[in-house]
Structures are given as C-alpha cells and as structure tokens.
C-alpha positions in Angstrom: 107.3 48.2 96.0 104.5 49.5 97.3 104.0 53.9 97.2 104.3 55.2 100.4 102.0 56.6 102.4 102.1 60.9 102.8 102.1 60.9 106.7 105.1 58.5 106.5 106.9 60.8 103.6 106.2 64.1 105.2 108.6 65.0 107.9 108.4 66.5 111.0 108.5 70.2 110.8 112.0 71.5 113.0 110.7 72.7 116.4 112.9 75.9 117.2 114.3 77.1 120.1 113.3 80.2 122.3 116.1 81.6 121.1 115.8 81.1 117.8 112.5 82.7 117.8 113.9 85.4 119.6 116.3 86.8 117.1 113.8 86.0 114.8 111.3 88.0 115.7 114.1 90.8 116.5 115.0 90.8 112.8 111.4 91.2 111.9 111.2 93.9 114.1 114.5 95.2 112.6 113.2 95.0 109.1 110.1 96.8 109.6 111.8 99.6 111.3 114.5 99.5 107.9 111.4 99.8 106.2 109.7 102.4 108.1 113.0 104.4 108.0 113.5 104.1 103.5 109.7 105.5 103.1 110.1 108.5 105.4 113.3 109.4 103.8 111.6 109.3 100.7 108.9 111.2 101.5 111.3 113.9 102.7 112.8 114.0 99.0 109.6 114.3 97.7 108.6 116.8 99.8 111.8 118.5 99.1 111.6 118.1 95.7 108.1 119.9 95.6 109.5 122.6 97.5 112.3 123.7 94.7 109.9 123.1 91.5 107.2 125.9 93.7 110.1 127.9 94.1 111.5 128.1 90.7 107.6 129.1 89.9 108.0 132.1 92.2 111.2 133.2 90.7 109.4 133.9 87.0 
C-alpha cells in the first residue's frame, strides 16, 4: 500500500454560511463586552476597597 499523499489526506476546511459568521462574530462581540463588564466591576471593588482601609486611617 502505498502512503498517501498530504493534499489527498487533508480535507477541505468547512466553508460557513453568512449566518454563521454572523452570530459568530455577535458572540465575540458579546464576550468582549462580558469581559469589559467583569474588569470594571472589579475595579469598582478595588476602588471601594481603598476607600474603607483610608477611612479606617482617619478614624485613629
């Protein structure tokens, strides 16, 4: 038998639809906004956070 050649193994990569991209593309955009979204929040603890340890300080 003889080994076969690569083009012949390697298969043609999926072609997908408009639509397909579509909502893919509206996921990334989703994800990125999730993202966006978790660091400000956490920034806002910090920030928070920083606020009540200087204000303990004042109190003594």
């Amino acid at each position: 038998m003889q080994p076969r050649i690569r083009s012949q193994v390697k298969t043609r990569s999926r072609v997908k639809t408009r639509s397909q991209v579509k909502t893919r593309n509206r996921v990334k955009i989703r994800n990125r906004v999730k993202i966006r979204n978790r660091v400000k929040i956490r920034n806002r603890v910090k920030i928070r956070n920083q606020v009540k340890i200087r204000n303990q300080r004042k109190i003594v």
